[in-house]
MARTOR-49815 format. One record per residue: x, y, z of N, C-alpha, C in turn; residue number from 1. Coordinates in Angstrom, 2 decimals. Each point is the difference from the previous one (the first is absolute). Layout:
<nodes>
+---------+---------+---------+---------+---------+---------+---------+---------+---------+-------+
|      nx |      ny |      nz |     cax |     cay |     caz |      cx |      cy |      cz | lomar |
+---------+---------+---------+---------+---------+---------+---------+---------+---------+-------+
|       X |       Y |       Z |       X |       Y |       Z |       X |       Y |       Z |   NUM |
...
+---------+---------+---------+---------+---------+---------+---------+---------+---------+-------+
</nodes>
This chain:
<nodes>
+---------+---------+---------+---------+---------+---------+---------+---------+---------+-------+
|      nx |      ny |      nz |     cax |     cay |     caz |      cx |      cy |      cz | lomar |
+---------+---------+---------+---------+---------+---------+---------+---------+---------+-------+
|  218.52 |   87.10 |  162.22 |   -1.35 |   -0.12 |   -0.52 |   -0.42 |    1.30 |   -0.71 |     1 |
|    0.28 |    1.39 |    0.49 |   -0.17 |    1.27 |   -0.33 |    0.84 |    0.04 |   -1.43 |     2 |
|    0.98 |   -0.76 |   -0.30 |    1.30 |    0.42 |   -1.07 |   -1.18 |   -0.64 |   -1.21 |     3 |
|   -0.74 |   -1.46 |    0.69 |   -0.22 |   -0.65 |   -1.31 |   -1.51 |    0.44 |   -0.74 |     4 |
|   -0.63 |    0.80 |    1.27 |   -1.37 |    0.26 |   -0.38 |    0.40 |    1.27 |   -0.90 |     5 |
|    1.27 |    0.71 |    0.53 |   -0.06 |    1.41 |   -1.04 |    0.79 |   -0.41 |   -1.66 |     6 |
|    0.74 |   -1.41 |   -0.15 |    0.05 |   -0.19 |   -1.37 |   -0.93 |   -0.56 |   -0.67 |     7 |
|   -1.25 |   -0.53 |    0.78 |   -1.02 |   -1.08 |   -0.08 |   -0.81 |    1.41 |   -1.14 |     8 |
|   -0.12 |    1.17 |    1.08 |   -1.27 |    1.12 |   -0.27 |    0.95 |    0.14 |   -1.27 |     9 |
|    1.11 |    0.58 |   -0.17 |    0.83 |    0.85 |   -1.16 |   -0.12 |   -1.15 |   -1.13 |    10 |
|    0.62 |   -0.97 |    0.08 |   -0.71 |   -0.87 |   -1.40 |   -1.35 |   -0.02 |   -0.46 |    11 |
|   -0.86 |   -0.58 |    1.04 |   -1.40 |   -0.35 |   -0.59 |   -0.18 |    1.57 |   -0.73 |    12 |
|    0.43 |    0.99 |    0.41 |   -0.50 |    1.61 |   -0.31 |    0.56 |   -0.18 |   -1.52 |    13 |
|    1.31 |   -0.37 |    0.09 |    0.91 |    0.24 |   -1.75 |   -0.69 |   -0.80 |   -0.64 |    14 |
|   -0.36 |   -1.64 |    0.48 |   -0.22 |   -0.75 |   -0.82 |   -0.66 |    0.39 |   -1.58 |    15 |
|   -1.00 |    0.30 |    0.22 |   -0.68 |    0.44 |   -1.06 |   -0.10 |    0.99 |   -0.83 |    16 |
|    0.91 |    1.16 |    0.51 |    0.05 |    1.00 |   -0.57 |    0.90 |   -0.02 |   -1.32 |    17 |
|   -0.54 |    0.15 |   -1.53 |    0.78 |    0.44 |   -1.02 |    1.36 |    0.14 |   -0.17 |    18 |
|    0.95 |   -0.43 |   -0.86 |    1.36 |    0.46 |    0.09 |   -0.42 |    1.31 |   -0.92 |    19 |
|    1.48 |    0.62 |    0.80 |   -0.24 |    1.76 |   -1.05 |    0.84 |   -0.31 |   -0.96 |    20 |
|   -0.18 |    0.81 |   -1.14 |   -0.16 |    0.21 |   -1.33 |    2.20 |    0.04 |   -0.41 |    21 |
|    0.72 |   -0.54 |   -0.24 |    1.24 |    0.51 |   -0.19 |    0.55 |    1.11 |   -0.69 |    22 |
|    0.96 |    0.88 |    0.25 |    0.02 |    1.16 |   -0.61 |    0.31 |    0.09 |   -1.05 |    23 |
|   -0.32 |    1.21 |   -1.24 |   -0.06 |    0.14 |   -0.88 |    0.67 |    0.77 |   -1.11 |    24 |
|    1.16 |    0.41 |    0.60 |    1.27 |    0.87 |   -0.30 |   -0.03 |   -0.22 |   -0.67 |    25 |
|    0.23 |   -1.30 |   -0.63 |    0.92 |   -0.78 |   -1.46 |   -0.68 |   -0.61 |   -0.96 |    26 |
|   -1.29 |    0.53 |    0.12 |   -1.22 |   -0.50 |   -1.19 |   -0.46 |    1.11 |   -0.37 |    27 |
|   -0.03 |   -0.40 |   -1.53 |   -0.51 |    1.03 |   -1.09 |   -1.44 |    0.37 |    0.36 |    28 |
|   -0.07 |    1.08 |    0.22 |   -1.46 |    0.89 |    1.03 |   -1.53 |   -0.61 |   -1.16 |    29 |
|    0.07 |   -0.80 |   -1.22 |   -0.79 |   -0.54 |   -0.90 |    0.23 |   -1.43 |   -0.37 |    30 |
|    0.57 |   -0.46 |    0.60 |    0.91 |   -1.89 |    0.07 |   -1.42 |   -0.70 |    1.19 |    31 |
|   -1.59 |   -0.05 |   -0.78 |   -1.00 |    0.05 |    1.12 |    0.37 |   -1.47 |    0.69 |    32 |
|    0.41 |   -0.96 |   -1.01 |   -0.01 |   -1.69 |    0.92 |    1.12 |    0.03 |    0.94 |    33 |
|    1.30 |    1.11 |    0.05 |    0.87 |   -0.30 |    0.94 |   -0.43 |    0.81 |    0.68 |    34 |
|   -1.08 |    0.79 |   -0.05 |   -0.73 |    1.21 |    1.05 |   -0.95 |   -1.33 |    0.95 |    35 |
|   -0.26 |   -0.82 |   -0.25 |   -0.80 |   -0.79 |    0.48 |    0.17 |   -1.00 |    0.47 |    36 |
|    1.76 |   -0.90 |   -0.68 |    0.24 |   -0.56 |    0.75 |    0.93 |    0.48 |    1.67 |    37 |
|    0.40 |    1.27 |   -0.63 |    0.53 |    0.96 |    1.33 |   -1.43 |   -0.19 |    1.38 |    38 |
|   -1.04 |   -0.07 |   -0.42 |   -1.00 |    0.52 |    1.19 |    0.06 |   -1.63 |    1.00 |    39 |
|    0.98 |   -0.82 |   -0.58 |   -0.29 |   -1.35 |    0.98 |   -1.31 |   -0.60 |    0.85 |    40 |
|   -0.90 |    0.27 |   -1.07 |   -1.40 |   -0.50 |   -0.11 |   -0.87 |    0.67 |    1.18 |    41 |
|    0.43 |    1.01 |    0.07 |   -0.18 |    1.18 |    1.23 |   -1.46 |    0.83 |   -1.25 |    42 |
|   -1.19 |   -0.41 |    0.46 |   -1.50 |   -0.04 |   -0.95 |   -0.43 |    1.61 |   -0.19 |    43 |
|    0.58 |    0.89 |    1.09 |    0.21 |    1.20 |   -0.23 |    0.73 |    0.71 |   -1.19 |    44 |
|    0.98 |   -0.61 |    0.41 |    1.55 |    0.82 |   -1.04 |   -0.32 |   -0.71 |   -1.51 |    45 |
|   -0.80 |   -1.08 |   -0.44 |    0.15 |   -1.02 |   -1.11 |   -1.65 |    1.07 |   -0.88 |    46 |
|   -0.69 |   -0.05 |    1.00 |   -1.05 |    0.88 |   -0.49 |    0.06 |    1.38 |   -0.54 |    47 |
|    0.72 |    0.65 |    1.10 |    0.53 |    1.51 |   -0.79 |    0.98 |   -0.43 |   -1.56 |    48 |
|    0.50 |   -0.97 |    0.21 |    1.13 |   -0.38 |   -1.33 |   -1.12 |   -0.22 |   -0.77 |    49 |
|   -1.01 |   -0.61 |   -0.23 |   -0.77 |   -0.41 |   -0.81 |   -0.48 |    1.44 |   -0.60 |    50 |
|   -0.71 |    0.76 |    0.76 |   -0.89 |    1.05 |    0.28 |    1.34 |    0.85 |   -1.37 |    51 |
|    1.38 |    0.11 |    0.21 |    0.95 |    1.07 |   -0.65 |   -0.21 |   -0.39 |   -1.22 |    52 |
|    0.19 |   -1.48 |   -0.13 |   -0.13 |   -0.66 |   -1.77 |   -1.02 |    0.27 |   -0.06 |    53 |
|   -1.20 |    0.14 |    0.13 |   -1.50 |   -0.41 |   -0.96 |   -0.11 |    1.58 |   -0.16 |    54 |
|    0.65 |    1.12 |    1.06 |   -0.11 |    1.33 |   -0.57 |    1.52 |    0.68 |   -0.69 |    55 |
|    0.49 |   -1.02 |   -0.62 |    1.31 |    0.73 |   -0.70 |    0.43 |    0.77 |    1.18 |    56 |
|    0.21 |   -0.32 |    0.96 |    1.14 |    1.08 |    1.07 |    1.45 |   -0.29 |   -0.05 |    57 |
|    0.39 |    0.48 |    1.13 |    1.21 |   -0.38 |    0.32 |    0.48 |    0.23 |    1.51 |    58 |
|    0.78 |   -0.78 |    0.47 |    0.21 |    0.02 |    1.53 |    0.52 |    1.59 |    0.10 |    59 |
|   -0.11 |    0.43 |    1.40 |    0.95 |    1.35 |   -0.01 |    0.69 |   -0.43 |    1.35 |    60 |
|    1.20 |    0.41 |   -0.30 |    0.84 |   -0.12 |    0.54 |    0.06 |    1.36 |    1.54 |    61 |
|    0.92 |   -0.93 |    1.11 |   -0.04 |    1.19 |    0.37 |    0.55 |    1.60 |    0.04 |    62 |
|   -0.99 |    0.66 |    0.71 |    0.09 |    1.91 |   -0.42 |    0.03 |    0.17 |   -0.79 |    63 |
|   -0.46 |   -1.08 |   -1.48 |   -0.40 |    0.70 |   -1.27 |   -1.53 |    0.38 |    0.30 |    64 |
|   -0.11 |    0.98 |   -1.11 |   -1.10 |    0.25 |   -0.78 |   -0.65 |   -0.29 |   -1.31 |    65 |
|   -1.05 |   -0.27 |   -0.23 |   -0.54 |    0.01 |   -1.18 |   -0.06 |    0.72 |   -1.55 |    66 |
|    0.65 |   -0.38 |   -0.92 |    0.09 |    1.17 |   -0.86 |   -1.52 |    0.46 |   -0.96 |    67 |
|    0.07 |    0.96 |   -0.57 |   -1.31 |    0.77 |   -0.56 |   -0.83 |   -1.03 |   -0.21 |    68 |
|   -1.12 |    0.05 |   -0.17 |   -0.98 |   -0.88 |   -0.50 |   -0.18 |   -1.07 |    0.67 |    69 |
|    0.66 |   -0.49 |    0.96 |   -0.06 |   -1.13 |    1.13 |   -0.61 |    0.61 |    1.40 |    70 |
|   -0.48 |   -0.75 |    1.12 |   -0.46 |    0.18 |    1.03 |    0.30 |   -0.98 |    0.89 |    71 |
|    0.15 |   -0.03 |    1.04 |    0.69 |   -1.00 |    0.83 |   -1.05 |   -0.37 |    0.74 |    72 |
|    0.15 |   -1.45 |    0.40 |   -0.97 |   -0.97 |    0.32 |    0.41 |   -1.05 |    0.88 |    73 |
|   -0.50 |   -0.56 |    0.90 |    0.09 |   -1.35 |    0.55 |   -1.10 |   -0.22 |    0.99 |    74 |
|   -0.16 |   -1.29 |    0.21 |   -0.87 |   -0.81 |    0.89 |    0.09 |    0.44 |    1.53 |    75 |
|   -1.24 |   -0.15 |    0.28 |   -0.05 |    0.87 |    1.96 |    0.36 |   -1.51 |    0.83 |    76 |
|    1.26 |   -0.86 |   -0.48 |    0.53 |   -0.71 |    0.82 |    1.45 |   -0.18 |   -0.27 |    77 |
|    0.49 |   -0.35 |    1.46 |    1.30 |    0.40 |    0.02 |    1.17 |   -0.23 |   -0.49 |    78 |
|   -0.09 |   -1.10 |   -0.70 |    0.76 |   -0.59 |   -0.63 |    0.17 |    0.02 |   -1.75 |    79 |
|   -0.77 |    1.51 |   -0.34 |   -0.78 |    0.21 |   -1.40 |    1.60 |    0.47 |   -0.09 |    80 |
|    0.09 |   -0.34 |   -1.66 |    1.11 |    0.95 |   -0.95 |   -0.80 |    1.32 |    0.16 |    81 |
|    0.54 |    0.93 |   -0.44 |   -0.27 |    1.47 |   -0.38 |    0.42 |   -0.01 |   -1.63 |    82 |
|   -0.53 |    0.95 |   -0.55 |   -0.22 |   -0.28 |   -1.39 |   -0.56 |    1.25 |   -0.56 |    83 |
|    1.17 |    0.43 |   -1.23 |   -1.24 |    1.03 |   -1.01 |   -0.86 |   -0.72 |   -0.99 |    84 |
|   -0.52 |    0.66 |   -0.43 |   -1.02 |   -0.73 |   -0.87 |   -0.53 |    1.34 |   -1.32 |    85 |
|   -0.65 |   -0.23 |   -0.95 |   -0.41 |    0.91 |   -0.89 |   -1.09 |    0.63 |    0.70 |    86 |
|    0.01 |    1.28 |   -0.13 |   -1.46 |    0.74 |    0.27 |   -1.30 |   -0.24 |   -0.70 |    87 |
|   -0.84 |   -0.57 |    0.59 |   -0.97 |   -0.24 |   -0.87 |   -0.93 |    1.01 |   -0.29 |    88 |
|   -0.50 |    0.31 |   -1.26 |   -0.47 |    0.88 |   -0.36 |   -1.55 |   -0.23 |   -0.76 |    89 |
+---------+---------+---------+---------+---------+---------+---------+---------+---------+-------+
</nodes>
């Protein structure tokens, strides 16, 4: 009874939670619709993708940095791309 109540709690818990975003090694860091279909409708990761196109960014990869004139950016949820973007001026 103990075995079935603790897969009972662990599903109902997953059920609903978002799939995460698939990784992004092998997509062009500006390829925004395969940036989006990567986020597997995960409303976090699809929003930051949106958020990179409408500001000309680009994903950053990891332990990069941003080059001159860019500033790095992403959404205060967890599943956000990271992203430079132009400095706005």
């Amino acid at each position: 009874m103990i075995k079935f109540l603790l897969h009972f709690l662990l599903f109902s818990c997953t059920a609903g939670v978002a799939k995460n975003p698939s990784p992004i090694d092998d997509v062009d860091v500006r390829d925004y619709p395969e940036l989006i279909k990567r986020c597997n409708e995960n409303s976090c990761c699809v929003s930051s993708a949106k958020h990179i196109q409408q500001n000309k960014g680009f994903v950053l990869k990891e332990d990069a940095t941003c080059p001159e004139n860019y500033q790095r950016d992403m959404l205060k949820c967890i599943s956000s791309y990271k992203w430079c973007e132009p400095v706005k001026k």
